[in-house]
mmCIF file of the N, C-alpha and C atoms, coordinates in Angstrom:
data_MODEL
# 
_entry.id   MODEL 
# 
loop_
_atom_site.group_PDB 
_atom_site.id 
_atom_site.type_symbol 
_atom_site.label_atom_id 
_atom_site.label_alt_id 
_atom_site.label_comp_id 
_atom_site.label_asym_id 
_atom_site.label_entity_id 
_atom_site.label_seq_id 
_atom_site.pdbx_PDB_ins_code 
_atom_site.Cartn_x 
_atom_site.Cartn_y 
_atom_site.Cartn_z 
_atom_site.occupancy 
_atom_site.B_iso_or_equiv 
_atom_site.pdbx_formal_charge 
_atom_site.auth_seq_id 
_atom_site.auth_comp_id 
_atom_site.auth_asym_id 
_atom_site.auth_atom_id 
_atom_site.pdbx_PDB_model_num 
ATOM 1   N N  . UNK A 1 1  ? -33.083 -17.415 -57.102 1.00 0.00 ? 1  UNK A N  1 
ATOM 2   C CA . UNK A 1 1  ? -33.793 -18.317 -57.994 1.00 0.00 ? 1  UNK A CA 1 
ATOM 3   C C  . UNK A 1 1  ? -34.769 -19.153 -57.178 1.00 0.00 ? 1  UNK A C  1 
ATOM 4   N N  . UNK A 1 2  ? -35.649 -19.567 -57.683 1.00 0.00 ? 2  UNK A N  1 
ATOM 5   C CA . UNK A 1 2  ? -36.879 -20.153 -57.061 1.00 0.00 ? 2  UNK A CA 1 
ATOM 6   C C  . UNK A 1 2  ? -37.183 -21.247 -58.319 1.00 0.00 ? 2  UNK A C  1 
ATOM 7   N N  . UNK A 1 3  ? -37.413 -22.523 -57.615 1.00 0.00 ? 3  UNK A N  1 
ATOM 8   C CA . UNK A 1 3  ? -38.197 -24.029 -58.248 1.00 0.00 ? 3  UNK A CA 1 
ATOM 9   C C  . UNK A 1 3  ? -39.443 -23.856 -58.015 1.00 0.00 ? 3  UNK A C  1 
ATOM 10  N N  . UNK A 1 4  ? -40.355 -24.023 -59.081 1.00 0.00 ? 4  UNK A N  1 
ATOM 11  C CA . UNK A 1 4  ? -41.700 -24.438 -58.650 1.00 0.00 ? 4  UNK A CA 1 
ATOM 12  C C  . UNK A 1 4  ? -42.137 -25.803 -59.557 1.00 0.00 ? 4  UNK A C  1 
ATOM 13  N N  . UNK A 1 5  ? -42.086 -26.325 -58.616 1.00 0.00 ? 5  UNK A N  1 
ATOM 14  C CA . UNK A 1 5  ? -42.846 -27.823 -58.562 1.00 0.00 ? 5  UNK A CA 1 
ATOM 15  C C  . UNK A 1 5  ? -43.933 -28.247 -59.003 1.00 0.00 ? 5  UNK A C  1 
ATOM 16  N N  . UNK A 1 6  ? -44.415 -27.870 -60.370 1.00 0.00 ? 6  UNK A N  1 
ATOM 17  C CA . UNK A 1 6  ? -46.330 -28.336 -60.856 1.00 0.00 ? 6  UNK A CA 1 
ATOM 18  C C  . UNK A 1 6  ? -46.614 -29.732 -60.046 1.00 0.00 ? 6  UNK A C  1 
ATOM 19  N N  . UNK A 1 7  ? -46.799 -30.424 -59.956 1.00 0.00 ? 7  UNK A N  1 
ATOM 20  C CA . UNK A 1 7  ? -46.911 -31.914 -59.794 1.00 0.00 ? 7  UNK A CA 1 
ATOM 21  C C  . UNK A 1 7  ? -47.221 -31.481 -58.131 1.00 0.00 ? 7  UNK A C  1 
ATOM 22  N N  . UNK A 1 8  ? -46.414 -30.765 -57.396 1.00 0.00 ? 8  UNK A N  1 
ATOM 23  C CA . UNK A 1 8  ? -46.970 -30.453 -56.324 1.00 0.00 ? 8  UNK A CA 1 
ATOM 24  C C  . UNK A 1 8  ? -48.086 -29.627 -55.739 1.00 0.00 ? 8  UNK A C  1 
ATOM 25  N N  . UNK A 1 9  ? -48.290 -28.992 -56.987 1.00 0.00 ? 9  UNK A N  1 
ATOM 26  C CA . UNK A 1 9  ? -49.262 -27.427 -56.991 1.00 0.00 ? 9  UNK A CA 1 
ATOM 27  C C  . UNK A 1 9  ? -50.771 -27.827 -57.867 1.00 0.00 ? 9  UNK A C  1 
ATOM 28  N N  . UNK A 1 10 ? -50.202 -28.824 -58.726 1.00 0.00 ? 10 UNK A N  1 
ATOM 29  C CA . UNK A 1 10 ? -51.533 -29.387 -59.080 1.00 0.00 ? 10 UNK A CA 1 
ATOM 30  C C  . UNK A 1 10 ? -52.165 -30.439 -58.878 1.00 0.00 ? 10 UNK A C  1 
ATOM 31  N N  . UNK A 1 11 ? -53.242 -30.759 -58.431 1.00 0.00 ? 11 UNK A N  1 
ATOM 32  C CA . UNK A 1 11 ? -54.060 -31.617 -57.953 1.00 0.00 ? 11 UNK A CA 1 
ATOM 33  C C  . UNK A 1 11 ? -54.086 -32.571 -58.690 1.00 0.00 ? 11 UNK A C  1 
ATOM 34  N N  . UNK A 1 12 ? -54.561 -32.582 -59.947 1.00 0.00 ? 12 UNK A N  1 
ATOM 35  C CA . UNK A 1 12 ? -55.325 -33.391 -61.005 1.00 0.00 ? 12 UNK A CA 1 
ATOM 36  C C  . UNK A 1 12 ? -53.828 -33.029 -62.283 1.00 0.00 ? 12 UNK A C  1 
ATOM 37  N N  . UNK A 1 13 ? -52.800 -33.066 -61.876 1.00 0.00 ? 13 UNK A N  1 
ATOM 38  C CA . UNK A 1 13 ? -51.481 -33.079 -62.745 1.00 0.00 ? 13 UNK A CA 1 
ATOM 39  C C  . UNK A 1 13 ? -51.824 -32.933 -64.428 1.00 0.00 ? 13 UNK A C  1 
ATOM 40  N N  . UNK A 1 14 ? -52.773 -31.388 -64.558 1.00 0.00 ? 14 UNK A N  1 
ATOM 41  C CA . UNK A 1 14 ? -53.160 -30.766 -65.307 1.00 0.00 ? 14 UNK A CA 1 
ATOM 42  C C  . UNK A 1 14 ? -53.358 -29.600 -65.386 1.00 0.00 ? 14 UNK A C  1 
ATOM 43  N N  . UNK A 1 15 ? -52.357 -28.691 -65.231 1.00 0.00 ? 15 UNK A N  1 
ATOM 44  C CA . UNK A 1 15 ? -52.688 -27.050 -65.008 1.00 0.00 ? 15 UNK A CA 1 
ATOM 45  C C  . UNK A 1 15 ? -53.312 -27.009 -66.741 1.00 0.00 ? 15 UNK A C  1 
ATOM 46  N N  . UNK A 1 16 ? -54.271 -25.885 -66.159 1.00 0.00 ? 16 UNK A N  1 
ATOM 47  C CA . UNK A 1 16 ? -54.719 -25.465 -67.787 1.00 0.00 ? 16 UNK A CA 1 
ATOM 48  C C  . UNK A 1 16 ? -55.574 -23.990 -67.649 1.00 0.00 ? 16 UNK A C  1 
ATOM 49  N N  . UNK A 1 17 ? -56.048 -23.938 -66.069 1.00 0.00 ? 17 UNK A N  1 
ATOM 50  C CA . UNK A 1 17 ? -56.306 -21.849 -66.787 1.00 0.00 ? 17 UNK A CA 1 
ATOM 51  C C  . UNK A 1 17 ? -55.498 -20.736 -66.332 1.00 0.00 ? 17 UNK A C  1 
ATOM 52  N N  . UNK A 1 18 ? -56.070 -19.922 -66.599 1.00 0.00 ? 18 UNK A N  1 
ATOM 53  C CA . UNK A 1 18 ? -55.003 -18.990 -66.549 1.00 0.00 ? 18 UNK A CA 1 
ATOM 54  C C  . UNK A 1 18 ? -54.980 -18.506 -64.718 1.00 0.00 ? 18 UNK A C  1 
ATOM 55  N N  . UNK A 1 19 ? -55.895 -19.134 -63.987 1.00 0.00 ? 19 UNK A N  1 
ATOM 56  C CA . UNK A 1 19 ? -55.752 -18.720 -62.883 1.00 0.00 ? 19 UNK A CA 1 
ATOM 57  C C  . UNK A 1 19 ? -55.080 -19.584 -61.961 1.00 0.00 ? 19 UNK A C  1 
ATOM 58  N N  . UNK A 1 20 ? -54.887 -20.797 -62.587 1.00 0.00 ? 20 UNK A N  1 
ATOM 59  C CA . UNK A 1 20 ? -53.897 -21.392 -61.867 1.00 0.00 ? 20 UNK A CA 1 
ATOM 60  C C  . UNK A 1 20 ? -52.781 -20.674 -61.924 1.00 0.00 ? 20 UNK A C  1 
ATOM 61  N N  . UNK A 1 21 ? -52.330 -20.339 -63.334 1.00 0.00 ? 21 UNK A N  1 
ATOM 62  C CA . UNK A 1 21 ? -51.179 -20.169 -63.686 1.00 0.00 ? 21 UNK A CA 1 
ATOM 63  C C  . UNK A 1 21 ? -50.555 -18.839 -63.028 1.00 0.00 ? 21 UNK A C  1 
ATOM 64  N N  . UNK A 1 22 ? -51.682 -17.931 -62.569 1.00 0.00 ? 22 UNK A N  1 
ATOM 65  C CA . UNK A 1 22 ? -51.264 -16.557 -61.687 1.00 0.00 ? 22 UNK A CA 1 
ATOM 66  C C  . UNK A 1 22 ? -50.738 -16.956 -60.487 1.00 0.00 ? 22 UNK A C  1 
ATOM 67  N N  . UNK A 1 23 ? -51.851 -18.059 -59.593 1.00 0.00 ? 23 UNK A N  1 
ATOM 68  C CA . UNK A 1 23 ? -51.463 -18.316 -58.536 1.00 0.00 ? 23 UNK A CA 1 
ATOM 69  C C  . UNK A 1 23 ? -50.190 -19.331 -58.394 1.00 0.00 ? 23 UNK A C  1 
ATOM 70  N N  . UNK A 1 24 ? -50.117 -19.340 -59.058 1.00 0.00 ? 24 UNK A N  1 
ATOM 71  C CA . UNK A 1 24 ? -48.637 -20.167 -59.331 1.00 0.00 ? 24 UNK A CA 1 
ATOM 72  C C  . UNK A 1 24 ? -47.438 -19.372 -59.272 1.00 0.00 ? 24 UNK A C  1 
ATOM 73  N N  . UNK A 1 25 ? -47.376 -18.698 -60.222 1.00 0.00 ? 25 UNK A N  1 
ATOM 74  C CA . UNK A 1 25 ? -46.741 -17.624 -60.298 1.00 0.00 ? 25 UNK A CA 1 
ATOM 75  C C  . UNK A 1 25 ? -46.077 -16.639 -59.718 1.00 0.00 ? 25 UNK A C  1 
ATOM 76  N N  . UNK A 1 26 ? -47.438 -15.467 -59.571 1.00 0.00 ? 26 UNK A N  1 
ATOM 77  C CA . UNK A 1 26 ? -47.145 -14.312 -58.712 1.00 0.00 ? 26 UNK A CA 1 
ATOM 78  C C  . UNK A 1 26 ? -46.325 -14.224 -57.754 1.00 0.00 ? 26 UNK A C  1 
ATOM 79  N N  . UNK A 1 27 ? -46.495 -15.022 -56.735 1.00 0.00 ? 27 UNK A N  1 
ATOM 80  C CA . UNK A 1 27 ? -46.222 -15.033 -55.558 1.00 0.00 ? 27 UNK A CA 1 
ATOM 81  C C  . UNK A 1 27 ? -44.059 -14.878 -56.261 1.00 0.00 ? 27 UNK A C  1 
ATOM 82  N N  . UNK A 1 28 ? -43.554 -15.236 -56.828 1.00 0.00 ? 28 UNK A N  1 
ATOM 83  C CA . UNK A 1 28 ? -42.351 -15.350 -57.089 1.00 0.00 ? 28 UNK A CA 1 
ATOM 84  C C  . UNK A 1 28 ? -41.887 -14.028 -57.556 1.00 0.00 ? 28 UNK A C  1 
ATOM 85  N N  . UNK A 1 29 ? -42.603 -12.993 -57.526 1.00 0.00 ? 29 UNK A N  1 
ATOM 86  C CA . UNK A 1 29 ? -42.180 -11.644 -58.320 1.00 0.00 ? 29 UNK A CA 1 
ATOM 87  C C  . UNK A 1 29 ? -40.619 -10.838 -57.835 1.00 0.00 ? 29 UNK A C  1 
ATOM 88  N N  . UNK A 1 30 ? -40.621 -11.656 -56.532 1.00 0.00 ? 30 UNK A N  1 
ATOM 89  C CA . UNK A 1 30 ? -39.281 -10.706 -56.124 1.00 0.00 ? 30 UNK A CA 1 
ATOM 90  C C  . UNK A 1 30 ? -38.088 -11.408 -56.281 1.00 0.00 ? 30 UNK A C  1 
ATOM 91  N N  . UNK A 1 31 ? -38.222 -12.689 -57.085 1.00 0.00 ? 31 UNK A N  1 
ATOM 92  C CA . UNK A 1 31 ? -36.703 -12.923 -57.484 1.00 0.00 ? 31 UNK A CA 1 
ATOM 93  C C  . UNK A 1 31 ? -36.548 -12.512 -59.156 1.00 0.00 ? 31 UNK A C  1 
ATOM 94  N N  . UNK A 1 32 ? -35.814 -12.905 -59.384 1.00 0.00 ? 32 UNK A N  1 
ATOM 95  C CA . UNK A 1 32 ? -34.880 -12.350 -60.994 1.00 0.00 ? 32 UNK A CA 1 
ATOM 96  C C  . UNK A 1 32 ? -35.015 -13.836 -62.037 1.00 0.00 ? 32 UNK A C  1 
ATOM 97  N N  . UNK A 1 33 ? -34.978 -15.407 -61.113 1.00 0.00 ? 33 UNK A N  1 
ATOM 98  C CA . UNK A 1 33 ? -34.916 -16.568 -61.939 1.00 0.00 ? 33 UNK A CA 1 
ATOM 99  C C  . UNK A 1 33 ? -36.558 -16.958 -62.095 1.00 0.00 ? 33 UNK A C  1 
ATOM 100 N N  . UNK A 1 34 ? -36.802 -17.891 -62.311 1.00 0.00 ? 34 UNK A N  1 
ATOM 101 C CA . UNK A 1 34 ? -37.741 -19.294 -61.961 1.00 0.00 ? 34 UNK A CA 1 
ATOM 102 C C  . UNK A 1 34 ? -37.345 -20.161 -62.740 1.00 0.00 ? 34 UNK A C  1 
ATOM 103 N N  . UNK A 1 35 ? -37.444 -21.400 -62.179 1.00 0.00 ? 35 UNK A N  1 
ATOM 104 C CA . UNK A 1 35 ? -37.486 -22.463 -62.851 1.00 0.00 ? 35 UNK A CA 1 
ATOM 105 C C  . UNK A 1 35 ? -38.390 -23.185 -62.685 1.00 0.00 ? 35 UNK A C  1 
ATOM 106 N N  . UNK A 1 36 ? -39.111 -23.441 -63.274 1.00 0.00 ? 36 UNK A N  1 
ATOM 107 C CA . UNK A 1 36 ? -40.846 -24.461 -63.793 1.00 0.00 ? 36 UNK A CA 1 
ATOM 108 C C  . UNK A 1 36 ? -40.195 -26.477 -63.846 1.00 0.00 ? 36 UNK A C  1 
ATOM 109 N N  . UNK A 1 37 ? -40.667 -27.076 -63.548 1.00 0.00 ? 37 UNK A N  1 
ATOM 110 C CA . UNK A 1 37 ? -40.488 -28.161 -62.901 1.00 0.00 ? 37 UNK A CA 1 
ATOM 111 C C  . UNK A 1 37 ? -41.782 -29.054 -63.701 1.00 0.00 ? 37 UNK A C  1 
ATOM 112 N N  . UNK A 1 38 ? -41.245 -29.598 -64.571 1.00 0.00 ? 38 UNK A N  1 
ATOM 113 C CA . UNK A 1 38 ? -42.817 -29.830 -65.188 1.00 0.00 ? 38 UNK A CA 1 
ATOM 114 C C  . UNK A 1 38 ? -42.755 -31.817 -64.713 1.00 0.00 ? 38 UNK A C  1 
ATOM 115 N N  . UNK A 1 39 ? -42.111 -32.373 -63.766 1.00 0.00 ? 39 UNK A N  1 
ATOM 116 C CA . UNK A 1 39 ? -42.083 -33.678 -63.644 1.00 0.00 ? 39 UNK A CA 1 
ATOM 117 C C  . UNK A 1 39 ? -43.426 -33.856 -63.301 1.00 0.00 ? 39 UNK A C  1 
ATOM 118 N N  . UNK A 1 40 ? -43.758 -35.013 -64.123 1.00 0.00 ? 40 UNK A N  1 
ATOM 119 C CA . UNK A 1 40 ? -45.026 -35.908 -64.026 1.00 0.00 ? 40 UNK A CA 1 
ATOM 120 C C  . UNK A 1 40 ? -46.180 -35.247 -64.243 1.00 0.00 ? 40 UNK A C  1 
ATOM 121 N N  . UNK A 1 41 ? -45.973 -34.346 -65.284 1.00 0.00 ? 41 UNK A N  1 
ATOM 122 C CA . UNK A 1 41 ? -47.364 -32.982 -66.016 1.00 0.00 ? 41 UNK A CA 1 
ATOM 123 C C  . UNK A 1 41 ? -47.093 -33.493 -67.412 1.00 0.00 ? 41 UNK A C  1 
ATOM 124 N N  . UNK A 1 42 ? -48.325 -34.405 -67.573 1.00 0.00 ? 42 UNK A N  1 
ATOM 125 C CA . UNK A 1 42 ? -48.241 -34.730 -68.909 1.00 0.00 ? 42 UNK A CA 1 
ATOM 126 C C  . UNK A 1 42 ? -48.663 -33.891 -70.066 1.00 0.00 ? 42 UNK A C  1 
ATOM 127 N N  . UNK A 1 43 ? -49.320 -33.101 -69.617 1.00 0.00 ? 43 UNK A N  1 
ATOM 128 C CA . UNK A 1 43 ? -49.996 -31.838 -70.516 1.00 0.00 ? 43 UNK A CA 1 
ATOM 129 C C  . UNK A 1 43 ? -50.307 -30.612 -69.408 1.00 0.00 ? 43 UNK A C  1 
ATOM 130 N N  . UNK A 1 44 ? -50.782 -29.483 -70.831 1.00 0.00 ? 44 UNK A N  1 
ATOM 131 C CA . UNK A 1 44 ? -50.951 -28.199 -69.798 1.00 0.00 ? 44 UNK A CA 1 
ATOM 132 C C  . UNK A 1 44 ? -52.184 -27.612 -70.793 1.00 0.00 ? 44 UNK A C  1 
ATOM 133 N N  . UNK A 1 45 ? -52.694 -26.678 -70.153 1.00 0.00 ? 45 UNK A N  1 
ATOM 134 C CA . UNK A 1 45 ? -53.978 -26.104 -71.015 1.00 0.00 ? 45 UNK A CA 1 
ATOM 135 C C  . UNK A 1 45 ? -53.141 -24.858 -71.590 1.00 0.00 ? 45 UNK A C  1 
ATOM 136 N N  . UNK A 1 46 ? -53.935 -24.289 -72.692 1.00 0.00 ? 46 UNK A N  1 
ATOM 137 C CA . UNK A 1 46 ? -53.379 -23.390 -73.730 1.00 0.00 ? 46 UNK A CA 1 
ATOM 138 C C  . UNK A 1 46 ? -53.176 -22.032 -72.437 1.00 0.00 ? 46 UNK A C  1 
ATOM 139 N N  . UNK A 1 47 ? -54.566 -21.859 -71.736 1.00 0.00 ? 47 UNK A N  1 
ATOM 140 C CA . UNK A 1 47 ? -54.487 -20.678 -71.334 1.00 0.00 ? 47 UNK A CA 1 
ATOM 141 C C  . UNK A 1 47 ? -53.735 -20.759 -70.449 1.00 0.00 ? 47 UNK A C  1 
ATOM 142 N N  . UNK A 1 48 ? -52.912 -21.718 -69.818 1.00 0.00 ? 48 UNK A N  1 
ATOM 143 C CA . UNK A 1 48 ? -51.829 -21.832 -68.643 1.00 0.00 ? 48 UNK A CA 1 
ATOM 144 C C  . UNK A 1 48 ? -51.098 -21.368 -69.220 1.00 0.00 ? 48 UNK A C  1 
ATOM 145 N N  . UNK A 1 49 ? -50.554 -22.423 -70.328 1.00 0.00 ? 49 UNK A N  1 
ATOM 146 C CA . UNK A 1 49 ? -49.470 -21.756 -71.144 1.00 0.00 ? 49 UNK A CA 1 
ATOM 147 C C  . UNK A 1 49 ? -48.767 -20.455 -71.197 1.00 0.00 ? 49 UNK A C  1 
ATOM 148 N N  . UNK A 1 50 ? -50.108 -19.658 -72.222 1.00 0.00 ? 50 UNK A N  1 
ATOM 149 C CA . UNK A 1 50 ? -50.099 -18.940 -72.674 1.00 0.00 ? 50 UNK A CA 1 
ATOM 150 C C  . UNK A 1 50 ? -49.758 -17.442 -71.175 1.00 0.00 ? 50 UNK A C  1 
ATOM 151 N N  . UNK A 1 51 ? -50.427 -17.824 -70.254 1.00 0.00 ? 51 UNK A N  1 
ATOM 152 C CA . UNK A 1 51 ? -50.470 -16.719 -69.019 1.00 0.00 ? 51 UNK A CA 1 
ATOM 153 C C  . UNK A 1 51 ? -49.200 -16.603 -68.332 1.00 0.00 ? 51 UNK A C  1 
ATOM 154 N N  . UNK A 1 52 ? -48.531 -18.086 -68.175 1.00 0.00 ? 52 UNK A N  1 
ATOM 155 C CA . UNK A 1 52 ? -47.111 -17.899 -67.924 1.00 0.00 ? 52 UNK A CA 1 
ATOM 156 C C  . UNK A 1 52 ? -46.000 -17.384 -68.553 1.00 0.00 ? 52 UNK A C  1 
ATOM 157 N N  . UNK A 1 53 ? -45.696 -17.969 -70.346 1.00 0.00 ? 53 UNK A N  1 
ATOM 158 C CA . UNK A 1 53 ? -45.201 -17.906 -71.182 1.00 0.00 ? 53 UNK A CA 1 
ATOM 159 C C  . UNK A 1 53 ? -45.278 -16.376 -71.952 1.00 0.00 ? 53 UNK A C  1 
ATOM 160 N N  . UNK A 1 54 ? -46.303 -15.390 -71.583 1.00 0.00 ? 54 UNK A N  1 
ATOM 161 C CA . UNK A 1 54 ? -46.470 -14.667 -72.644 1.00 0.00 ? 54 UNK A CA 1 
ATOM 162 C C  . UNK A 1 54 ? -47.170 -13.598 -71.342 1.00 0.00 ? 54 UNK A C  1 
ATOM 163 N N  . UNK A 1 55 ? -48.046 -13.685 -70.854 1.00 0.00 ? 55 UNK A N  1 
ATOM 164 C CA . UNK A 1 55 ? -48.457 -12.551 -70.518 1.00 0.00 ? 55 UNK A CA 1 
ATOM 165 C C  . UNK A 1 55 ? -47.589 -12.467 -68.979 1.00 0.00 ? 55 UNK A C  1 
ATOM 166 N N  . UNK A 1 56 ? -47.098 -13.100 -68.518 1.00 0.00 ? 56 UNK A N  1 
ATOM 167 C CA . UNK A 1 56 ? -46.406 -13.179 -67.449 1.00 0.00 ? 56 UNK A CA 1 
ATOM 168 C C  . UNK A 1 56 ? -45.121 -11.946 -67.726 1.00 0.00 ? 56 UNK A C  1 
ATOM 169 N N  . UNK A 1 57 ? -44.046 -12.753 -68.777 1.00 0.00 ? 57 UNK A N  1 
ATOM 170 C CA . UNK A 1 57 ? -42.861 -12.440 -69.414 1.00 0.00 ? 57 UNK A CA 1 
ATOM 171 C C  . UNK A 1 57 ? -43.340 -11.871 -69.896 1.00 0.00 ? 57 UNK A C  1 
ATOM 172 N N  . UNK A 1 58 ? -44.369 -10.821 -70.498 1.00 0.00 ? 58 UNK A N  1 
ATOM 173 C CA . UNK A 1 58 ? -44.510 -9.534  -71.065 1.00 0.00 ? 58 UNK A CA 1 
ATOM 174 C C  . UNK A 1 58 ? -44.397 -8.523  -69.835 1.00 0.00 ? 58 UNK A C  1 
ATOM 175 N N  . UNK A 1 59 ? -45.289 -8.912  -68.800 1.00 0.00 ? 59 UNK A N  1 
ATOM 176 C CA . UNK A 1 59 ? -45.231 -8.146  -67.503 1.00 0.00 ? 59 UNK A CA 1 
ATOM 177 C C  . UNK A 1 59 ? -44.078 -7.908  -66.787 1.00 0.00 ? 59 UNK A C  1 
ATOM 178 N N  . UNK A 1 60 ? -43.085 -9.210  -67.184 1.00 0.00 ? 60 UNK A N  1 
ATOM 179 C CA . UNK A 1 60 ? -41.408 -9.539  -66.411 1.00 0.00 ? 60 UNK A CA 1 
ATOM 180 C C  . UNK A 1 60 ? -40.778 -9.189  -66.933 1.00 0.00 ? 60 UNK A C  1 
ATOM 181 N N  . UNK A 1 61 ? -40.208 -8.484  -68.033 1.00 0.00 ? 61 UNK A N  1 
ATOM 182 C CA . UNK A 1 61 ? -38.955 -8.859  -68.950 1.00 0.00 ? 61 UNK A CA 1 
ATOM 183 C C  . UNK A 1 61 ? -37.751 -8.988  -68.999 1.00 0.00 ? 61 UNK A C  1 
ATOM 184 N N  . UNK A 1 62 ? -37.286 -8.598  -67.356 1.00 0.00 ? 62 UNK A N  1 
ATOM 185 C CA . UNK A 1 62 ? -36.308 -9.037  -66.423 1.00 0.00 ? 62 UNK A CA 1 
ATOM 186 C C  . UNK A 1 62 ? -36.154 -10.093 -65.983 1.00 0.00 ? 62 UNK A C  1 
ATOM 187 N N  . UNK A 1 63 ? -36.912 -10.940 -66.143 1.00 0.00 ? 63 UNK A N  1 
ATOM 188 C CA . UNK A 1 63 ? -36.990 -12.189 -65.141 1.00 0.00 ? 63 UNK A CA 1 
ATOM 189 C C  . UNK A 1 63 ? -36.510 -13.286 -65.975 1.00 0.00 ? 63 UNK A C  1 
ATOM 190 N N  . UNK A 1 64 ? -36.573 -13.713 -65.756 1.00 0.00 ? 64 UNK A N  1 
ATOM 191 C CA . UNK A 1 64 ? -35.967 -15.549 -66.826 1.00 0.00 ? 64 UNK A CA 1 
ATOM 192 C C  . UNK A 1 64 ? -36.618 -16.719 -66.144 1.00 0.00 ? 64 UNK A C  1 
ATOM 193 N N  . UNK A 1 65 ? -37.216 -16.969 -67.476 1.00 0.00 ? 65 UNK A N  1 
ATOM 194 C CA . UNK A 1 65 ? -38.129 -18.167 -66.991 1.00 0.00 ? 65 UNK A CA 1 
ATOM 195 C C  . UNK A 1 65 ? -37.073 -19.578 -67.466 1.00 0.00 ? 65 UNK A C  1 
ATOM 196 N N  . UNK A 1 66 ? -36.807 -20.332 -66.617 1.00 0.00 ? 66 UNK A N  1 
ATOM 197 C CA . UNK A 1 66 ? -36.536 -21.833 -67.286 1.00 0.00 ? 66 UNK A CA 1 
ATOM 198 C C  . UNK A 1 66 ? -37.415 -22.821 -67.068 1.00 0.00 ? 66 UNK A C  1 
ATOM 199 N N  . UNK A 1 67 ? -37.346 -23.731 -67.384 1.00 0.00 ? 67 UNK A N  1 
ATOM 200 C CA . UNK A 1 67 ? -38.552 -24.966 -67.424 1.00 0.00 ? 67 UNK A CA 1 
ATOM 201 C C  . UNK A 1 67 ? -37.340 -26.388 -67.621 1.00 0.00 ? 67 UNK A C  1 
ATOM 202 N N  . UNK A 1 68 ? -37.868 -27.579 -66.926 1.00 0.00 ? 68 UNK A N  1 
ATOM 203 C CA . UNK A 1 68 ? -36.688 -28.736 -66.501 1.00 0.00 ? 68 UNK A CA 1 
ATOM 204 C C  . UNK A 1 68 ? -38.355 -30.079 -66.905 1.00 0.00 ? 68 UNK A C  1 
ATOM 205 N N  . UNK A 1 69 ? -37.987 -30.762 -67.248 1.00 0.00 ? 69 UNK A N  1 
ATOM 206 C CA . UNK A 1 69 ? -38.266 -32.347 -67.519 1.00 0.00 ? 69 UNK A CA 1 
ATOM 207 C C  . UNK A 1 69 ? -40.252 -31.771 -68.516 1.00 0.00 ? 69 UNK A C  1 
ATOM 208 N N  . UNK A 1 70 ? -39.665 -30.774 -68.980 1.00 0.00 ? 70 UNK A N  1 
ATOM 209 C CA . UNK A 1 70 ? -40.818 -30.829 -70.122 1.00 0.00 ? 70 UNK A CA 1 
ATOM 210 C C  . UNK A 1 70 ? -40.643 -31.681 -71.235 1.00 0.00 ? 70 UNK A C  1 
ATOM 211 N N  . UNK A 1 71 ? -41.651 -32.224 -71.821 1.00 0.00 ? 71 UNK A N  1 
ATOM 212 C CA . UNK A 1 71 ? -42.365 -33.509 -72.805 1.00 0.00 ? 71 UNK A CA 1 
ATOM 213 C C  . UNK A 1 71 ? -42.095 -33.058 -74.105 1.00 0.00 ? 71 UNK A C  1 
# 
């Protein structure tokens, strides 16, 4: 399992395209968990969202996404 930390990964504590959301991401392909870390991300853009949430986990469907201190 692997934490990823937004608040650390984003600059301006606003992910919102979809290329953040790869480079965020990808790099985690060889474990089975993630857990998304949304402390002190007051919002997110649709296409982040949407690239993690949906086109990610369409690509994963093994994987399990969790998410901790979302709004």
């Amino acid at each position: 399992m692997i934490e990823i930390k937004l608040k650390y990964l984003c600059k301006n504590k606003y992910p919102m395209s979809r290329s953040e959301a790869r480079r965020i991401i990808e790099s985690s392909n060889a474990v089975k968990e993630i857990t998304i870390d949304f402390e002190d991300i007051d919002n997110i853009g649709q296409a982040f969202c949407h690239e993690i949430f949906v086109v990610f986990q369409n690509k994963n469907p093994k994987m399990k996404l969790n998410f901790v201190n979302a709004k």
